[in-house]
N, C-alpha and C positions, 0 to 999 in steps of 0.2 A: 514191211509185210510180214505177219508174222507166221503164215503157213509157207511151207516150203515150195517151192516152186521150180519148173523145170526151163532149162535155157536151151533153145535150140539155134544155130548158128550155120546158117549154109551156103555154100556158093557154088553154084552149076551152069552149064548153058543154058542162055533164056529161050524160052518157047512158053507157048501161051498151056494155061493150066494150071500152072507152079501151081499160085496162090492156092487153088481150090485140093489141089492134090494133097498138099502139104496139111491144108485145116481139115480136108478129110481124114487121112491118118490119124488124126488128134481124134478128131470127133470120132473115130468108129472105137479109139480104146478108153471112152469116157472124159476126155481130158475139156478143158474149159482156160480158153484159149481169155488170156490175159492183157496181154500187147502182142501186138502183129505188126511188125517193119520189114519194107522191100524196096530195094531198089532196080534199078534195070541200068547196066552201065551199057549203051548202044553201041557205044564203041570196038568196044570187048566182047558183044552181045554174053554179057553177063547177067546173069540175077542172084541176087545179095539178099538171101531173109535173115530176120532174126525174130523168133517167135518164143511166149514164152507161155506157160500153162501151170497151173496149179498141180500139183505130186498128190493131192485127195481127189479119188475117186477116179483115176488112172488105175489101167486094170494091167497097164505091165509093170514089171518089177525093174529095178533099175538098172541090172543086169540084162534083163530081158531085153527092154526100152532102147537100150546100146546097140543089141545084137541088130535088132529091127532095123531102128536108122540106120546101122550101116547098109544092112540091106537097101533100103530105100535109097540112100545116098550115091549106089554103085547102080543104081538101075537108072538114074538121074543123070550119072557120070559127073558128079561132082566131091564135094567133100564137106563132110558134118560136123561139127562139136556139140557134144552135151554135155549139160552142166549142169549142175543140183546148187540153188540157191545156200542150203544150207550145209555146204562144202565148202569150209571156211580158207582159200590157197594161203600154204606157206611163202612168208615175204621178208628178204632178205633186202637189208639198208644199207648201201654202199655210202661211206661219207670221207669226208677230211679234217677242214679245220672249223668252217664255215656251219653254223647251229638251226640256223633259221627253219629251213624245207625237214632236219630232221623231228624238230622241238612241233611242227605244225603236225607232220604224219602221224606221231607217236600220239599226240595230244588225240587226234581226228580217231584213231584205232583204238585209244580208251572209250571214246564215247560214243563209239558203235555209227561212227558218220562213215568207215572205210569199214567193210566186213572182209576182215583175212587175218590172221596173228602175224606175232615179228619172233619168232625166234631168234632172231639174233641181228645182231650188228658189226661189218665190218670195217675197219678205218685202215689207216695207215698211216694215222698220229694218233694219241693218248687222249687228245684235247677235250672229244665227247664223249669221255668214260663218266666223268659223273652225271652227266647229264641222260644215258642211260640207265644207271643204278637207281633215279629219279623216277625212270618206268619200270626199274625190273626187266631189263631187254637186257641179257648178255651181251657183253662186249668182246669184241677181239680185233686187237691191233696186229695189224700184220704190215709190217714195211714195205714199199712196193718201188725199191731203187731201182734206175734203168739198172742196173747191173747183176741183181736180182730178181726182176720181172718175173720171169719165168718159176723161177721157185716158189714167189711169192704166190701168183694162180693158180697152182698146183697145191698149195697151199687154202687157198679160197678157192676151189672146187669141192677141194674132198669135205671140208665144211658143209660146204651146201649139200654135196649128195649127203652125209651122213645126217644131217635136220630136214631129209627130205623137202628140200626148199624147190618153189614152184617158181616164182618171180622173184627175178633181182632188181632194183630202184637206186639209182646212181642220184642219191642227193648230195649233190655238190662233190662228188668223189674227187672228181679233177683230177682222173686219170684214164689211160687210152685203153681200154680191154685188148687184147690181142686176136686174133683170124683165130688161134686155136680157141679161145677161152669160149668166143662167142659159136663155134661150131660144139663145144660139148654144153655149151649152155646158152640159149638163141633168145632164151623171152627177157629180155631188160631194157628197162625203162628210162631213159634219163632227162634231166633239166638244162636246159643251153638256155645261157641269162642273153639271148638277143629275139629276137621275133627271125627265126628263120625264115626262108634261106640268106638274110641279110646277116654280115656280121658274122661269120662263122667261124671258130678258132677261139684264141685267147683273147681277153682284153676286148669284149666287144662294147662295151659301154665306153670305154676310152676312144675308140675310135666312131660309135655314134656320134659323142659331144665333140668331137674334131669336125664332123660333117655337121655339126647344127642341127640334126633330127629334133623335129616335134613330137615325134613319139617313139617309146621303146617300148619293148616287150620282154616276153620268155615264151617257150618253147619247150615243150614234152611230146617226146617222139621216141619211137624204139630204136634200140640199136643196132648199125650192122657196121660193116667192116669199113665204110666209108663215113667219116668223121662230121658229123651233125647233118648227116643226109638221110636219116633213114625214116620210115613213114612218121607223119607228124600225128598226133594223139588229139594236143590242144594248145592252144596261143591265148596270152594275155597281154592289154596293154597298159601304158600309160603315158600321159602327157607331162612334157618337158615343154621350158621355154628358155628364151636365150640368158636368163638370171640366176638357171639350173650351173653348177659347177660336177667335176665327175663324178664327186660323192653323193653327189643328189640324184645322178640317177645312178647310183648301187643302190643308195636306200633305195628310190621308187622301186628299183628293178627287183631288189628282195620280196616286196612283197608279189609283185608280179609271179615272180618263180615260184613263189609259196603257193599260190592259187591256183598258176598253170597246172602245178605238179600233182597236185592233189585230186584235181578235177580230173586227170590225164587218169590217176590209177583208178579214182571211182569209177570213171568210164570201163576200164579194163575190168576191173572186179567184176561188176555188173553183164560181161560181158555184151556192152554195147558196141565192140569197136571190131572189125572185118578188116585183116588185110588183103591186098589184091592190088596185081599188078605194081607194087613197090609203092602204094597210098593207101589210106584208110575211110572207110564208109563209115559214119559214127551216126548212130544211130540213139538220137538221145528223143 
C-alpha cells in the first residue's frame, strides 16, 4: 500500500454502537475507512476493533488524531493504540549460535516483506557476525553467563534505549530474560521450536520423537515472566512419520520456526494482533 495509512487498535466494554460510533468519528474527519475488524469476546463482554484508514484527506493532524482518540477511548472506558503505517518500529534481533530464523528476517526486511529496520544485533556468541556484516546490521556480542546475567542486561538494555529500539525478537537466543529485563522492556517476541503448549522447555523435538508425534510445530508468542506461556502470536506445522529420526524433525522444525516467526512479527508490524485477558485476537 503505498499511501500511508492510519491503524486504529481498541478494546472496551462491549455494548451495542461501537461499530457505528467508531466509523462515525472516521467519517465526520474525512477518513475512508479501509479494513474494519471486531470482535465481541462474550465472556469478558469485551469488544476488540481494529480499524484502519487512509492519512489523505483526514482533516486531523497526527498530533491532533492522538489527542482525539484518547479522548474517545476514556469516554468508552477502554484503551486505544495509534499507529501510522508509515512509522517504520525499531527491531532489535536477539540470537546465538543457530542462523536460520535470523538469515530469513534479515532476508524478508531487505525486501520490504517485514516494514521496520534492524538497527542492530545482539548475540551472546561471535558465530553470526559475519553473517550480519552480510546485511550491514551491526553486531554485538555480549556474553550472558549465569554469573554475569545481570551485567550482561544492563548491558542489552542500555543498547536498546540508546538505538531507540521499539521490539525485541528472541530468534533462537536460547536464553531466559529475567522479571527485571522484561518489566523495563515488556514487547518481545520469541520462537519456541514445539507447537505450544506441548513440549515446553529444552529439547522439545527429542522428546516429541520419544513420544512418536505425527506432527511438530513452532510457536511465536510474546514474552512474559513464565517460560513459553505467554500469549501465542502464530503456530506452524509439520508432518513426521515413524522413519523421521531426531534430526529430521530439527530440520522439519527449522523451517517451521522460520515461518512461524516471521508470520508472528508481520502480524505485529501490521498491527494485527490485540492482547487481552493473557491471549491474542489476531486479526488477519
Amino acid at each position: 500500500m503505498s499511501s500511508c495509512t492510519v491503524i486504529l487498535q481498541l478494546i472496551c466494554p462491549d455494548r451495542s454502537g461501537l461499530v457505528s460510533e467508531l466509523a462515525g468519528w472516521i467519517a465526520q474527519h474525512g477518513g475512508n475507512i479501509l479494513h474494519a475488524d471486531h470482535h465481541t469476546d462474550s465472556g469478558a463482554k469485551l469488544f476488540l476493533s481494529r480499524i484502519e484508514w487512509n492519512l489523505e484527506g483526514f482533516d486531523l493532524s497526527r498530533s491532533a488524531t492522538r489527542i482525539s482518540l484518547n479522548t474517545l477511548a476514556t469516554r468508552l472506558e477502554g484503551r486505544a493504540t495509534l499507529s501510522f503505517s508509515d512509522e517504520l518500529p525499531r527491531v532489535a534481533i536477539f540470537v546465538s549460535k543457530q542462523s536460520h530464523c535470523l538469515s530469513d528476517l534479515l532476508w524478508r526486511t531487505r525486501n520490504g516483506e517485514l516494514p521496520m529496520t534492524v538497527p542492530l544485533i545482539i548475540s551472546n556468541h561471535m558465530d553470526l557476525e559475519p553473517l550480519c556484516k552480510q546485511f550491514n546490521v551491526p553486531f554485538h556480542c555480549i556474553p550472558n553467563s549465569s554469573n554475569k546475567k545481570l551485567l550482561a542486561e544492563e548491558s542489552i538494555l542500555n543498547l536498546l534505549k540508546v538505538n531507540n529500539i521499539d521490539i525485541v525478537v528472541l530468534a533462537k537466543y536460547m536464553q531466559i530474560l529475567s522479571k527485571n529485563f522484561l518489566e523495563r522492556f515488556p514487547i518481545v517476541i520469541n520462537i519456541h521450536h514445539s507447537f505450544l503448549p506441548a513440549f515446553k522447555g529444552a529439547q522439545p523435538y527429542h522428546r516429541a520423537w520419544d513420544r512418536g508425534v505425527k506432527l511438530i510445530g513452532a510457536t511465536a508468542h510474546y514474552v512474559t515472566e513464565v517460560l513459553d506461556d505467554g500469549p501465542i502470536i502464530e503456530q506452524t506445522i509439520a508432518h513426521v512419520s515413524h522413519r523421521d529420526e531426531v534430526q529430521d524433525l530439527i530440520r522439519k522444525g527449522r523451517d517451521t520456526e522460520r515461518m512461524a516467526l516471521a508470520r508472528a512479527l508481520r502480524l505485529h508490524l501490521r498491527r494485527q494482533v490485540m492482547v487481552y485477558r493473557g491471549r491474542t485476537a489476531v486479526f488477519v
